[in-house]
C-alpha positions in Angstrom: 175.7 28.5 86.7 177.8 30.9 88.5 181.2 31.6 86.2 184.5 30.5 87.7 187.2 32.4 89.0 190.2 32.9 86.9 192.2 29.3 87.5 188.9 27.7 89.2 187.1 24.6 87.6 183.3 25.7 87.5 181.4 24.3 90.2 178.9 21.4 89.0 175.9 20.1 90.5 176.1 16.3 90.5 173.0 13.9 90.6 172.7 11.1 93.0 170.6 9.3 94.9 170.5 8.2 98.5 168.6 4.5 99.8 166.9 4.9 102.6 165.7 1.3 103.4 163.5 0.7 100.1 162.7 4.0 99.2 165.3 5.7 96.9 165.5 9.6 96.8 167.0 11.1 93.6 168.9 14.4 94.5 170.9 17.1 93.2 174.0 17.9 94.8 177.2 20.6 95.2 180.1 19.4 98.0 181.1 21.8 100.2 184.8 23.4 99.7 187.7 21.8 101.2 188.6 22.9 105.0 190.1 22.4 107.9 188.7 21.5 111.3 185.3 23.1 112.3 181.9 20.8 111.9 180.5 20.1 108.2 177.1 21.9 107.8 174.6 20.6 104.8 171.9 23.0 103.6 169.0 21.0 102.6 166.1 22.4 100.2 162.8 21.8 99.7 160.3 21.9 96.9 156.8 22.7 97.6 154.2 20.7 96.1 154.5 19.6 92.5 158.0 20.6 92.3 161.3 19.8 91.4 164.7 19.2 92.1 166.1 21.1 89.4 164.0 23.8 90.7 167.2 24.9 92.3 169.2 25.0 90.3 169.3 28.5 89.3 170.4 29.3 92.6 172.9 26.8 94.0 176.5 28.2 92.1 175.2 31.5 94.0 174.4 29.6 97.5 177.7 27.7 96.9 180.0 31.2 96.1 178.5 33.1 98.7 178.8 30.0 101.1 181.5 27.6 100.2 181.7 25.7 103.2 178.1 24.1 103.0 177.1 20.9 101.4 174.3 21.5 99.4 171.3 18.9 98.6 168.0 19.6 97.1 166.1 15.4 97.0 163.3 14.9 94.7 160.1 14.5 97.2 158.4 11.0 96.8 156.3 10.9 94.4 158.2 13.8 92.7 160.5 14.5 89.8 162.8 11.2 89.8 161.5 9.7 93.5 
């Protein structure tokens, strides 16, 4: 995880899952900052084949300080990790 900014709470992935009709998709996920105005963008990412969620983990506090403004969700794949 990337380490806070003095006075900053540390930036957490949180777990969830979305229902799409019967099929549930566990996912890992980071909000994107508070703003003002302007569209809200979601980055989505993809494992390959016999991956993982948590595969991204490493890298989301970085994706998230570099780009604060984008929502970002990496889903478990059917038949992957928790799906």
């Amino acid at each position: 995880m990337s380490i806070p900014r003095a006075g900053e709470p540390p930036i957490l992935p949180r777990v969830r899952s979305i229902r799409l009709d019967d099929i549930e998709i566990a996912c890992t996920e980071i909000a994107a900052a508070p703003k003002t105005g302007g569209p809200d963008r979601t980055l989505v990412l993809l494992h390959g084949l016999t991956g993982h969620r948590d595969d991204f983990l490493p890298m989301l506090s970085l994706l998230h300080a570099r780009h604060p403004g984008l929502r970002l969700l990496a889903p478990d794949l059917r038949g992957h990790g928790d799906s």
